[in-house]
Residue, then its C-alpha position, 0 to 999 in steps of 0.5 A: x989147074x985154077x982153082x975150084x970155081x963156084x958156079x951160080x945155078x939158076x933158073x924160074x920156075x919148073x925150069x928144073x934147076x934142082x934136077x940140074x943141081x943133082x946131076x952137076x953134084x952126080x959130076x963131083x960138085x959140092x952143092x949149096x941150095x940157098x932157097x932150101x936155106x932160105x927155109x930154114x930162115x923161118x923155121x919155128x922159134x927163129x927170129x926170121x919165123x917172128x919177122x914173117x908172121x909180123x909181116x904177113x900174119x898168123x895166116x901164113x902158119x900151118x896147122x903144124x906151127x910152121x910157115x906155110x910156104x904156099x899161103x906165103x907164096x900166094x901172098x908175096x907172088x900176087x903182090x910186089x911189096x909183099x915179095x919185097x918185104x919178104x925178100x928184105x927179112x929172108x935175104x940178108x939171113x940167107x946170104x949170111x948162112x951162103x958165106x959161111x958154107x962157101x968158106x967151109x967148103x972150100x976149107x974142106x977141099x980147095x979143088x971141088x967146084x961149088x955150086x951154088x943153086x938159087x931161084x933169086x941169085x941175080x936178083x939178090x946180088x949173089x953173082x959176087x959169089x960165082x966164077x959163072x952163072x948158069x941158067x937152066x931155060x924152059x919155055x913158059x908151057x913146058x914150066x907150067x905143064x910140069x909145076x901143075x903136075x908136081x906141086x899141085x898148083x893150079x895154072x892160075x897160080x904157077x902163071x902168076x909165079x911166071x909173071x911175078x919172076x925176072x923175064x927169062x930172056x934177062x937172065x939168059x943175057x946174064x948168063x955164062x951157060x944157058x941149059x935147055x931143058x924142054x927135051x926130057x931127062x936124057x937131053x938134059x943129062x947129056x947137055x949137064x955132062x957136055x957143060x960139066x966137061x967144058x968148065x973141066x976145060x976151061x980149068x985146065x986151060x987156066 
């Protein structure tokens, strides 16, 4: 048997990669949420908190003291050079932290594959990590619907994140699994199985 592989889980918005991510990590995998880290980059007293409130202003600190992430959304998705200036002083910090926990993790167990779920892993040169890219795809107003629901944003908003994100169409090409997730949650746990057992395979054969 090869060893463990990392795969890159990705996919836009209301897409449901984090669901995907708990089912693949259901199946054994370890999990390495690089947007839950990107969090962290700012948390109150780190230098990634100063950089950000430098850039886009004590508008985007919460009541709390800590950033507020969807005032900081508002900002970066209605606006390219905002998103490139927050892309340029959180992305290096994350893929710093990335490295890190994928050493450690396969120090840990050399035979768990890993999985490395992030909503920008193309965007940010991440493919380098992974042995494959998924991409979990939904059609626009399935997205929508479900973020509208979840998160509390308006559809003005979401459709803005749509817009403001690589076509899904571009990732699907870039991508060694394509997971539909239009058809509810048993649909979806079935397709997450029924990949899981072909990368089990791939392995095997290697």
């Amino acid at each position: 048997m090869t060893p463990a592989p990392v795969v890159g889980l990705t996919g836009g918005i209301g897409a449901g990669k984090s669901t995907v991510a708990a089912l693949l990590a259901e199946q054994g995998a370890e999990l390495i949420d690089a947007d839950r880290l990107g969090h962290d980059v700012y948390r109150p007293g780190s230098e990634g908190f100063r950089q950000v409130v430098a850039a886009f202003g004590a508008e985007v600190v919460a009541e709390d003291g800590t950033i507020d992430r969807r005032a900081l959304g508002a900002r970066v998705f209605a606006d390219p050079d905002a998103r490139m200036r927050l892309n340029g002083i959180v992305v290096p910090a994350i893929a710093r932290e990335v490295e890190r926990r994928l050493a450690a993790a396969r120090a840990a167990d050399p035979s768990r594959p890993i999985v490395l779920e992030a909503f920008g892993l193309l965007e940010a040169g991440w493919r380098r990590y992974c042995d494959e890219v998924w991409v979990v795809s939904v059609r626009p107003e399935t997205a929508i619907a479900r973020v509208t629901a979840s998160r509390g944003l308006t559809r003005d908003e979401v459709e803005r994140r749509i817009a403001a994100q690589p076509v899904d169409a571009d990732r699907r090409k870039l991508a060694d699994v394509v997971i539909e997730n239009d058809d509810g949650p048993e649909a979806l746990r079935a397709r997450v199985e029924d990949a899981w057992q072909k990368l089990e395979s791939r392995r095997s054969a290697g």
